[in-house]
C-alpha positions as CSV (number, residue, x, y, z in Angstrom):
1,X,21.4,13.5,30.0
2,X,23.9,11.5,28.0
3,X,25.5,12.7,25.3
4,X,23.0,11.8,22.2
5,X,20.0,13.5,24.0
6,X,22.5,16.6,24.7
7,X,23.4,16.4,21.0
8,X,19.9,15.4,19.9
9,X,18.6,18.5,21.6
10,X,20.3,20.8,19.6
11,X,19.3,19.1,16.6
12,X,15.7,20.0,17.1
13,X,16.3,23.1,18.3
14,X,18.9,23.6,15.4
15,X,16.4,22.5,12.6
16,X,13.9,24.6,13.7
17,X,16.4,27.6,13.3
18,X,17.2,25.9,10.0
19,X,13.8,26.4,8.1
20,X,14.2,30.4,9.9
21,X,17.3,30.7,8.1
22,X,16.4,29.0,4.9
23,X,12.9,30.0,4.7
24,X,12.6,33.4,7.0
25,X,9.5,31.3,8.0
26,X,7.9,33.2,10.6
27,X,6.6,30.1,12.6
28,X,10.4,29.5,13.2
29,X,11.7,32.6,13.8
30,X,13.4,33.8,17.1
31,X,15.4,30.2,17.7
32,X,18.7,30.7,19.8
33,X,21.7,30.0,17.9
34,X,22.9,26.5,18.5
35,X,26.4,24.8,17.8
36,X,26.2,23.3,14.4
37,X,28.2,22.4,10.8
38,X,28.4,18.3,11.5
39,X,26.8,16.2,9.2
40,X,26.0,13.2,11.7
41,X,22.5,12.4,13.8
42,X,23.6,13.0,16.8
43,X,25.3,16.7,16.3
44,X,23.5,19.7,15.9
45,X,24.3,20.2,12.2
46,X,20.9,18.4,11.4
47,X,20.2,20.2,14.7
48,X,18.3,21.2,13.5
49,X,-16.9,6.9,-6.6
50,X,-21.0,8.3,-7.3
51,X,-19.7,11.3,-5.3
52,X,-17.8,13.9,-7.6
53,X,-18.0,17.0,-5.2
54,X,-17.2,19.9,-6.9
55,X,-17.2,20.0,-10.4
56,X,-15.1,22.1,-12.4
57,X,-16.6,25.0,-13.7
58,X,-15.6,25.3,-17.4
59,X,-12.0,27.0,-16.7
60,X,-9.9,24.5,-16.8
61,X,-8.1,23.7,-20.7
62,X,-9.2,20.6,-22.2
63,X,-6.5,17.9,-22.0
64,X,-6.9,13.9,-22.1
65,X,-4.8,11.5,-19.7
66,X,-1.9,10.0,-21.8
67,X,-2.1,13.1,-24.0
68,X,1.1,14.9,-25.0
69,X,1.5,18.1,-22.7
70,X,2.4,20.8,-24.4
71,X,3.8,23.7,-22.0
72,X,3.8,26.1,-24.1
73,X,0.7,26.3,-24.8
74,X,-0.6,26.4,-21.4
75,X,1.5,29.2,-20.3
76,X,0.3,31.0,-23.0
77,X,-3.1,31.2,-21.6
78,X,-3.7,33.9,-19.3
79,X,-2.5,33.8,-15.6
80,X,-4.1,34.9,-12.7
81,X,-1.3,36.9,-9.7
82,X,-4.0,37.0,-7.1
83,X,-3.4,33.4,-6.2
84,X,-1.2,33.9,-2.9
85,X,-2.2,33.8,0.7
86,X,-3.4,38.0,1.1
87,X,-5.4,37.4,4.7
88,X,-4.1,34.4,6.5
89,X,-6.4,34.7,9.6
90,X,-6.0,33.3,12.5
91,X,-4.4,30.0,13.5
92,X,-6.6,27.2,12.6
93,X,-9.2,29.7,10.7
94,X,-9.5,27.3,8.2
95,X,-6.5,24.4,7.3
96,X,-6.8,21.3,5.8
97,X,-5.1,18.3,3.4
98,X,-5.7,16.4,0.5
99,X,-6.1,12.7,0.8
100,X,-3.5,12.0,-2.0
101,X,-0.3,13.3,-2.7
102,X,-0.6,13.3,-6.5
103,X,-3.3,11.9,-9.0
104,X,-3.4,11.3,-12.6
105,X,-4.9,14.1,-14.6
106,X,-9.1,12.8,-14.3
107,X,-8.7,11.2,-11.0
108,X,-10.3,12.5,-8.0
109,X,-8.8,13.2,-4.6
110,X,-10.9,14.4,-1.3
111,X,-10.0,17.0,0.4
112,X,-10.1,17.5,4.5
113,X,-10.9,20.6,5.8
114,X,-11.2,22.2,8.7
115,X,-12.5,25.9,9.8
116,X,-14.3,28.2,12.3
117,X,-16.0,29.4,9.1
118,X,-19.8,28.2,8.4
119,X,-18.7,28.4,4.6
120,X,-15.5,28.1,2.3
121,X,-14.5,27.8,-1.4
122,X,-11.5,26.0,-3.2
123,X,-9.6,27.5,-5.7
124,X,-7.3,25.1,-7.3
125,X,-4.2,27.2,-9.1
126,X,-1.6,25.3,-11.6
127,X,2.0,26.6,-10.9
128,X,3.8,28.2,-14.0
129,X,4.8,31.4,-15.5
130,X,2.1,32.0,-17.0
131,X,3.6,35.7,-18.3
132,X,4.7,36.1,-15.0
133,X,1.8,36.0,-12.6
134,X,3.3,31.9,-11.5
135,X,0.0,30.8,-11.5
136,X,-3.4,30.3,-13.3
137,X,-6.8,29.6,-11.7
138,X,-8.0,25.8,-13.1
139,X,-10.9,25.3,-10.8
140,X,-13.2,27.2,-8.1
141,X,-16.0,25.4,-6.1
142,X,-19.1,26.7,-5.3
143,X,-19.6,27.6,-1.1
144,X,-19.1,24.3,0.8
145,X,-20.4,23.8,4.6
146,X,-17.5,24.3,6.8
147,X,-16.9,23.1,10.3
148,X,-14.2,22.8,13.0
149,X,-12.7,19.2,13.0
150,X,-11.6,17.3,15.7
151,X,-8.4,17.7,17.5
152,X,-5.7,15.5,16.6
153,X,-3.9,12.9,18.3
154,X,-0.5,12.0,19.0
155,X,0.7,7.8,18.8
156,X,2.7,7.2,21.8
157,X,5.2,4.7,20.3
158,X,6.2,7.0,17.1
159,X,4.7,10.7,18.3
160,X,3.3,10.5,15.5
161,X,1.1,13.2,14.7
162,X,-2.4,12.2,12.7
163,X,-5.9,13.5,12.2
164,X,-9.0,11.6,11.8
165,X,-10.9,14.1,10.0
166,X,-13.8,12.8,7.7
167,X,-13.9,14.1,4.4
168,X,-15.0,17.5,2.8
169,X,-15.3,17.4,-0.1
170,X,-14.5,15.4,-2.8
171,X,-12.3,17.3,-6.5
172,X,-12.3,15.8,-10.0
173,X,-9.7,16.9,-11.6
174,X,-11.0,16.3,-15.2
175,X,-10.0,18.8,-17.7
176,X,-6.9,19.8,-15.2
177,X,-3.5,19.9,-17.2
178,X,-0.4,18.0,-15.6
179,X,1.4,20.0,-12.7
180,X,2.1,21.4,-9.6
181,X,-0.7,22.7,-7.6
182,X,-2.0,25.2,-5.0
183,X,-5.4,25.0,-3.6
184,X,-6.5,27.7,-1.9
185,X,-8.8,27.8,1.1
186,X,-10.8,30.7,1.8
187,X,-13.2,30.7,4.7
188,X,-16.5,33.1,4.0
189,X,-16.5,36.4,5.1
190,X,-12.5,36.5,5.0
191,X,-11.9,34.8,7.8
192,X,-9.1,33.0,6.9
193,X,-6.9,31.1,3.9
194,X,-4.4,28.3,3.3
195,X,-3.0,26.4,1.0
196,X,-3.0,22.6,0.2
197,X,-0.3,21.5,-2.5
198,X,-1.5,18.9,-4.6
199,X,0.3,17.1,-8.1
200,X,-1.3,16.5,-11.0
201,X,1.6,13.7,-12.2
202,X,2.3,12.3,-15.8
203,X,1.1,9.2,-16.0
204,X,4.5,8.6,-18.6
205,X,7.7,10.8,-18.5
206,X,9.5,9.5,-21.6
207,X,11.3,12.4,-23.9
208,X,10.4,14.9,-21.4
209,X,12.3,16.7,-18.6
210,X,10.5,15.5,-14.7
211,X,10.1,18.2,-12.0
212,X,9.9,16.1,-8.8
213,X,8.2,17.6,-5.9
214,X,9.8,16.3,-2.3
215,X,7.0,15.7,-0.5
216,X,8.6,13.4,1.7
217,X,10.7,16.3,3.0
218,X,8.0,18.5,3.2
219,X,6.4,16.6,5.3
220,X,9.7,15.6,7.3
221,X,10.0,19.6,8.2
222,X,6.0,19.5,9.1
223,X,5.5,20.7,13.0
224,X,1.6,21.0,12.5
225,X,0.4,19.3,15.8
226,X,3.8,20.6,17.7
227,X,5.5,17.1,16.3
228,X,7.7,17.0,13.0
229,X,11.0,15.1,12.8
230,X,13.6,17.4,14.8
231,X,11.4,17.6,17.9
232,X,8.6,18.1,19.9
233,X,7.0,20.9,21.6
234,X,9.7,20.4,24.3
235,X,12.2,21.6,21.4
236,X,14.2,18.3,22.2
237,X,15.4,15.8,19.6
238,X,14.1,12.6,21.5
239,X,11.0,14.1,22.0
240,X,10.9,13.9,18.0
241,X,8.5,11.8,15.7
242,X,9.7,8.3,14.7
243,X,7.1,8.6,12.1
244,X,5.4,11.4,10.1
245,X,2.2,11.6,8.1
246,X,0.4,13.3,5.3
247,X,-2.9,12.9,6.9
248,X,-2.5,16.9,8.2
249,X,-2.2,20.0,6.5
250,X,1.2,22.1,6.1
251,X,2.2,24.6,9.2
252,X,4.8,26.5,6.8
253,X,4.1,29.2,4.0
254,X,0.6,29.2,5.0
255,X,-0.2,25.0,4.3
256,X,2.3,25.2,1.1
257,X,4.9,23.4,3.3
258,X,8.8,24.0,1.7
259,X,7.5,24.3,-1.9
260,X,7.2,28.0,-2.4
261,X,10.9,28.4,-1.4
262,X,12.3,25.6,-3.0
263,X,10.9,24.4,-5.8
264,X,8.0,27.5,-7.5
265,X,10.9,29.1,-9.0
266,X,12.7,26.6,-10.7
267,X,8.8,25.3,-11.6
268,X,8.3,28.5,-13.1
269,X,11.5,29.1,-14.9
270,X,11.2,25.5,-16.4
271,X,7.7,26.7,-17.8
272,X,8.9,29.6,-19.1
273,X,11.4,27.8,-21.3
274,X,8.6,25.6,-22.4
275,X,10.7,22.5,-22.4
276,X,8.6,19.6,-22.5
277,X,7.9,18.9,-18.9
278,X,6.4,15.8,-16.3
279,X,5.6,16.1,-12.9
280,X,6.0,13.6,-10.2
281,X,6.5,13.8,-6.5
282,X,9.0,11.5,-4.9
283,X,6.6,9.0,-3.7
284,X,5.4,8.2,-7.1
285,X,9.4,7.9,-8.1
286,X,9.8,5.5,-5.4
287,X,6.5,3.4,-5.9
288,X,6.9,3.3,-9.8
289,X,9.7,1.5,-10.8
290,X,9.8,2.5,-14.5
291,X,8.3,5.7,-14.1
292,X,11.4,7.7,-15.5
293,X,11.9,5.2,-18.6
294,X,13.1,7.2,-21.7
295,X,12.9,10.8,-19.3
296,X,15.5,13.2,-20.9
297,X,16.4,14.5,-17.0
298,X,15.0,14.5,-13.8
299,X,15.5,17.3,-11.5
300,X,15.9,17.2,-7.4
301,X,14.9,20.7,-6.2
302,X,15.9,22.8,-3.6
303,X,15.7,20.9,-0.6
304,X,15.1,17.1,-1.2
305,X,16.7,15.1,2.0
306,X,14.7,12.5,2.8
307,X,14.4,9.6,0.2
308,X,13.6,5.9,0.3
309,X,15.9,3.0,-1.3
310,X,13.5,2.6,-3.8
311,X,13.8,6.2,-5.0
312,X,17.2,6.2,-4.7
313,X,17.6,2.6,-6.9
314,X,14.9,4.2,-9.7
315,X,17.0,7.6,-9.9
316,X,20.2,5.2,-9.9
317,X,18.6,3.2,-12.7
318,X,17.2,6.4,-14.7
319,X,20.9,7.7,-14.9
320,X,22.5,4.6,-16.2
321,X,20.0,4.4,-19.0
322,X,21.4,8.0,-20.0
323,X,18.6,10.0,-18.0
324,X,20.2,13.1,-17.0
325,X,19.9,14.4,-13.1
326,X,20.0,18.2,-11.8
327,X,20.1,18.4,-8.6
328,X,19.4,22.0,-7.4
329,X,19.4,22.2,-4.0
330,X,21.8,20.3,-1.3
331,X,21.5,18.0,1.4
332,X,20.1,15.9,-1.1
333,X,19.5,12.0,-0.6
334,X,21.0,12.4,3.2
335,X,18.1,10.6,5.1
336,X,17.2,7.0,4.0
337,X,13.2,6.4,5.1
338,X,10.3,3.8,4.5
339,X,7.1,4.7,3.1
340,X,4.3,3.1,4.8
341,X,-0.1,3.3,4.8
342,X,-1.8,5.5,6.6
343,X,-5.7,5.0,7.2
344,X,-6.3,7.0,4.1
345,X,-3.9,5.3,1.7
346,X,-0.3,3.7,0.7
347,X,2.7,5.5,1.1
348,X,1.3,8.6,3.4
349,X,3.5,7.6,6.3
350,X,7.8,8.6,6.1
351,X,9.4,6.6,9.0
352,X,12.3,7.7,9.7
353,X,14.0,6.6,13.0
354,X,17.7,8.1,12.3
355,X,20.0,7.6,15.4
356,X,17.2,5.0,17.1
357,X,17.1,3.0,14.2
358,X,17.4,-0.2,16.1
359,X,14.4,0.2,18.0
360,X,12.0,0.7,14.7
361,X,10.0,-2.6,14.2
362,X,10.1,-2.5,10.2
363,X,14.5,-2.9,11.1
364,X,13.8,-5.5,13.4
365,X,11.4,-7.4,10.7
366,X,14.4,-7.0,8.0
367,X,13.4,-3.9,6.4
368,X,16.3,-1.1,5.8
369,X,17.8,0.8,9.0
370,X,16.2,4.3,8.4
371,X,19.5,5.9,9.3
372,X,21.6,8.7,7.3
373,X,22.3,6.9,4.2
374,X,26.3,7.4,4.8
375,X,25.9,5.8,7.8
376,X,25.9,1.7,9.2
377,X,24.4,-0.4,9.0
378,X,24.7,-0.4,5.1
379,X,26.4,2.7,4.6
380,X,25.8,4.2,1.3
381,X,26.7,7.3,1.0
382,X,24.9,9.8,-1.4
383,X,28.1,11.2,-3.5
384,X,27.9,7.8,-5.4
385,X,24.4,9.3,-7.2
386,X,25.5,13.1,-6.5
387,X,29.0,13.5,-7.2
388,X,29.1,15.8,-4.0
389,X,28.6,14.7,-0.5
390,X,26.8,16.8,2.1
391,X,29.1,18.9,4.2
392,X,27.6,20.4,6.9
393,X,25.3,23.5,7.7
394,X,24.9,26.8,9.2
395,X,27.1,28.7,6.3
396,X,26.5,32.1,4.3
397,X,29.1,32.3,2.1
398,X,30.3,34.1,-1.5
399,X,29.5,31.8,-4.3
400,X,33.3,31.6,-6.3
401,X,33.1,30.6,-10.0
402,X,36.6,28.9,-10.8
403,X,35.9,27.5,-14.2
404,X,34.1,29.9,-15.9
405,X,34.8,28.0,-19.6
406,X,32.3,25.3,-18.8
407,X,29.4,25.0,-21.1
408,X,27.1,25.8,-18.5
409,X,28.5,29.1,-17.8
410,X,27.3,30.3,-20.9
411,X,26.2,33.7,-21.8
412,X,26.9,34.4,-18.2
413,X,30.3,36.4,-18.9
414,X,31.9,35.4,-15.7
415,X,35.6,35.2,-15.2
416,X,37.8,33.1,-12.9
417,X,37.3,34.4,-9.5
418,X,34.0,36.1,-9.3
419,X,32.2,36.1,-6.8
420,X,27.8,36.1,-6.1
421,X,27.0,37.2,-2.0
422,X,25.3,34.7,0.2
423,X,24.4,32.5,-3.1
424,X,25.9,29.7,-0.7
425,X,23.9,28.7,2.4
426,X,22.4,27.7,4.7
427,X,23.8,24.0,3.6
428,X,25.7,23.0,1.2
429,X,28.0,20.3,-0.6
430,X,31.2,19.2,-1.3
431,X,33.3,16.9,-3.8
432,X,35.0,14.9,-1.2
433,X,36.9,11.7,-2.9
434,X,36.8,10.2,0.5
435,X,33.3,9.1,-0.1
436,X,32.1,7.4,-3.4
437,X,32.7,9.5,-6.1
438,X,31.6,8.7,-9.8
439,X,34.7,9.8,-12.1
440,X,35.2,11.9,-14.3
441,X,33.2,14.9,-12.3
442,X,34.3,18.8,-13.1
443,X,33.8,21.2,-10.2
444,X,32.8,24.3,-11.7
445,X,33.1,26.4,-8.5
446,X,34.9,26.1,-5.4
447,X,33.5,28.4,-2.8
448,X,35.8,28.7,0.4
449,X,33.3,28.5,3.9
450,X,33.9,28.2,7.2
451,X,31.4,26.6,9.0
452,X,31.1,26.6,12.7
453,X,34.8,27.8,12.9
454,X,36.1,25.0,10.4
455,X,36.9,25.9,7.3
456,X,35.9,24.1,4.3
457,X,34.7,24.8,0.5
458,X,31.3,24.4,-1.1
459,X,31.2,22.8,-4.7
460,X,28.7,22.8,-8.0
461,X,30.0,19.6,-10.2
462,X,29.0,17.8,-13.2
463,X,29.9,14.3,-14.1
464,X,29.2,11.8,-16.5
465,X,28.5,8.4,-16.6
466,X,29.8,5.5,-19.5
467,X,25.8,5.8,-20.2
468,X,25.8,8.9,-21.7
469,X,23.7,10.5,-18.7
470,X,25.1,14.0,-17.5
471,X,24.7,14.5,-13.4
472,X,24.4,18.1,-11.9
473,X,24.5,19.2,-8.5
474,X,24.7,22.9,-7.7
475,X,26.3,22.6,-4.3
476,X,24.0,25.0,-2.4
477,X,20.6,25.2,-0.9
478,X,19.9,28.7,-2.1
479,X,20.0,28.0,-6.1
480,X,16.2,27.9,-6.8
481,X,15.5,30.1,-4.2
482,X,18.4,32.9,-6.5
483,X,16.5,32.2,-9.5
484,X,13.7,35.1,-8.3
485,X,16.6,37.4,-7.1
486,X,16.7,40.9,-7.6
487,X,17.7,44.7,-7.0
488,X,21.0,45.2,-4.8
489,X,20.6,42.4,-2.1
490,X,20.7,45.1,0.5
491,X,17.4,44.4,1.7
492,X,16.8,40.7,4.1
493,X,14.7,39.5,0.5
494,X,15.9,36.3,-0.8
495,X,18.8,36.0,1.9
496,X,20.0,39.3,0.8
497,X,20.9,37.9,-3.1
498,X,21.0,40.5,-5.3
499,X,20.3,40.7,-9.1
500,X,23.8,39.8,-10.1
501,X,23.1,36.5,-8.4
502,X,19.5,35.8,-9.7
503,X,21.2,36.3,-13.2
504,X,23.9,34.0,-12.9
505,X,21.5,31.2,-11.7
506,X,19.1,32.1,-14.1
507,X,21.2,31.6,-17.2
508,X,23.1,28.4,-15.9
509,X,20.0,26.5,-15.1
510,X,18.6,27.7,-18.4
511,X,21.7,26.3,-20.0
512,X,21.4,23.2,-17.8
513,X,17.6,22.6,-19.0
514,X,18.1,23.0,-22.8
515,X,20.9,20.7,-23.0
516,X,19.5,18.1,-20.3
517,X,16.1,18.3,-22.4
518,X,18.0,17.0,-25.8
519,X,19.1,13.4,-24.4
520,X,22.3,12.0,-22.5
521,X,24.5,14.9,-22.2
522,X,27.6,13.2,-21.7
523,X,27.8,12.6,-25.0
524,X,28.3,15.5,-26.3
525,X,29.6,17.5,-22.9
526,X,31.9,15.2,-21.5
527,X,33.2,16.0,-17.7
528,X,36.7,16.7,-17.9
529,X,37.9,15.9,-14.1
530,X,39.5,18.4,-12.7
531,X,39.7,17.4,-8.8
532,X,43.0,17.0,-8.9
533,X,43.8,20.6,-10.4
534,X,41.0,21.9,-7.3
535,X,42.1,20.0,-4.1
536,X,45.3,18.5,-5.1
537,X,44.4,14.5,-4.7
538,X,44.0,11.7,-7.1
């Protein structure tokens, strides 16, 4: 083997122990330990219309497309906290996918299902706080014939995983508010449930803080069929798919995919705070050119890693017209993909060829190499929109606060030096002035890591732009996921966080969203750079 399919290897092998680690998924569990803590392709750091259907059945609030959403109001209603996954079944009990990634509030979207089961209902739950229960019951269909679909298939030139299922039923989602959504599946008799995430976007985002869901990575992280792209069912990188689809259902968190981990909480806290709020996923950013016009912020959630040029351009264009970006997570922006059609629609395919970029034909016709964004041809690395730069993963680290005066540190009543367990991991970020790096950017904490045996620090800045925008990134993946923290951490919950962390993230992102939800916050919380005063350069 040479030494990119040695290398490659443990990138599959070492992504699959990835979503174990960040996720305690238990598809993934069990993985060997692999080398890891590069930030390149080829090391094991990335190793790793007559027919309505259904109709809803008077539960849902009313609320008119291109009608002002008011949040607080709809978390007022009452929730419902028997919306998770309570009897999974067996594999392939009942699974399926909805043929659009988001629709406007009104629109209708089918749904492809498949089960053992003779019968099955839908029960299509908005994600919120809703008092605390997270979630609220919109919709329930009546009994609808089930059947086992066909098996998939597999396209030889991208091993690319796709189904070819005909539809089941068809949802209108009149009367459903803006959000994010979980469908539930529940074959008759008990035999089985999944979920099938589905957005309910805002047809306008001006004035209003947008939650963007990254479906794109989602699907990247997607093994359903045995292909998703980090490998194959050999575990080997270049047995990996070239191209991935939406046209199948979710293998993690019971068809949820990575939102429950990643993105629930934040969705929840956000709510809570009754900010006003949009909701878009990151195809819709990167189809709709002025869909962030006028937004006060837009927020990048836990894990958010593979985005097109055209997302990255209309995020880029957002902050320069004093939109303000969060970006909560890390290993954001890394992987630079194309969105292409699938048979059921635009923009359900993410190609994504990384090191084999050359042999993709959409490079060879003059479209973008779909490469690591820092890396040729084009190199454009992502700390020119972040501020911090990807640094490398596995780590489990102490989260160190070392400017504890900043504004978003709050209420918080930390002090120079202290210290939150495991609140950074498994990835996380740096502020590395050898890359792009907008100026002036304040890091906030400074975490020391050693990753792999190399030492190195994780950072959370905030910069600001001549604009007015303000940029956050938090520097670690496990930020949304510390937001539901709690007790003493001594437990394998939450990556053993403990309520002292779940607090500290709590009240800075609550600090974060108030301010970023009153307009360009650079102008009145300017960065004050302090890189040279944390790593000693220019």
């Amino acid at each position: 083997m040479d030494q990119e399919h040695i290398a490659g290897g443990a990138e599959g092998a070492g992504r699959r122990r990835f979503l174990a680690m960040a996720t305690g998924a238990a598809t993934v569990a069990g993985i060997g330990a692999v080398a890891g803590c590069g930030t390149g392709d080829g090391d094991a750091s990335k190793g790793a219309g007559a027919d309505r259907g259904p109709k809803p059945d008077g539960s849902a609030s009313a609320h008119a497309p291109g009608a002002g959403f008011d949040v607080k109001a709809e978390n007022a209603r009452p929730g419902n906290a028997d919306w998770h996954v309570t009897k999974a079944g067996p594999a392939r009990a009942i699974e399926g996918f909805a043929d659009r990634v988001s629709v406007l509030p009104g629109e209708s979207f089918g749904l492809h299902v498949s089960t053992t089961a003779p019968r099955f209902t839908v029960s299509a739950y908005r994600m919120g706080w809703y008092g605390g229960a997270r979630a609220r019951l919109v919709w329930r269909s009546e009994a609808l014939p089930g059947g086992r679909q066909a098996e998939h298939v597999v396209e030889p030139g991208t091993r690319m995983v796709r189904t070819r299922w005909p539809r089941t039923a068809s949802v209108d989602t009149t009367g459903w508010p803006e959000g994010c959504y979980l469908l539930r599946l529940d074959a008759q008799g008990g035999e089985g449930q999944r979920f099938v995430p589905v957005t309910v976007r805002s047809a306008a985002t001006a004035g209003r803080t947008v939650i963007v869901n990254a479906v794109a990575t989602w699907q990247a992280y997607n093994r359903w069929g045995g292909y998703g792209s980090y490998d194959g069912p050999s575990g080997g990188y270049a047995s990996r798919s070239l191209a991935v689809t939406f046209d199948r259902p979710y293998e993690y968190d019971d068809g949820a995919g990575l939102f429950l981990v990643y993105e629930a909480p934040l969705v929840a806290l956000a709510e809570r705070l009754g900010i006003p709020l949009a909701y878009a996923t990151t195809t819709d950013v990167a189809r709709e050119k002025r869909l962030l016009e006028g937004a006060s912020a837009v927020l990048s959630l836990g894990h958010d890693e593979y985005w097109s040029p055209e997302q990255r351009a209309h995020f880029t264009a957002a902050r320069d017209a004093g939109t303000n970006i969060a970006v909560l997570g890390a290993n954001c922006c890394f992987r630079r993909i194309r969105l292409e059609a699938s048979d059921l629609g635009p923009d359900r395919t993410v190609v994504c060829y990384k090191s084999s970029y050359d042999q993709d034909p959409g490079f060879k016709r003059g479209h973008p190499a779909t490469v690591d964004f820092r890396s040729p041809p084009a190199a454009d690395p992502e700390s020119s929109l972040l501020g911090v730069i990807y640094d490398g993963y596995p780590v489990d680290a102490p989260y160190v606060v070392t400017n504890p005066g900043h504004w978003l540190f709050e209420g918080t009543g930390v002090k120079a030096g202290d210290s939150f367990a495991h609140l950074v991991g498994v990835e996380y970020d740096k502020v590395d002035t050898g890359f792009p790096t907008p100026r002036p950017i304040e890091i906030l904490a400074h975490s020391p890591v050693v990753c792999e045996g190399r030492p190195s620090h994780q950072d959370s800045a905030y910069y600001t732009v001549p604009g007015g925008a303000g940029v956050f990134a938090t520097g670690t993946m496990r930020w949304v996921e510390a937001l539901d923290a709690s007790g003493d951490g001594r437990g394998t919950a939450n990556h053993g966080l403990d309520a002292r962390a779940g607090a500290l993230t709590t009240r800075v992102t609550e600090n974060l969203l108030r301010a970023f939800a009153t307009g360009p916050a650079g102008r009145s919380r300017p960065a004050r750079d302090n890189v040279k005063e944390v790593y000693g350069g220019p």
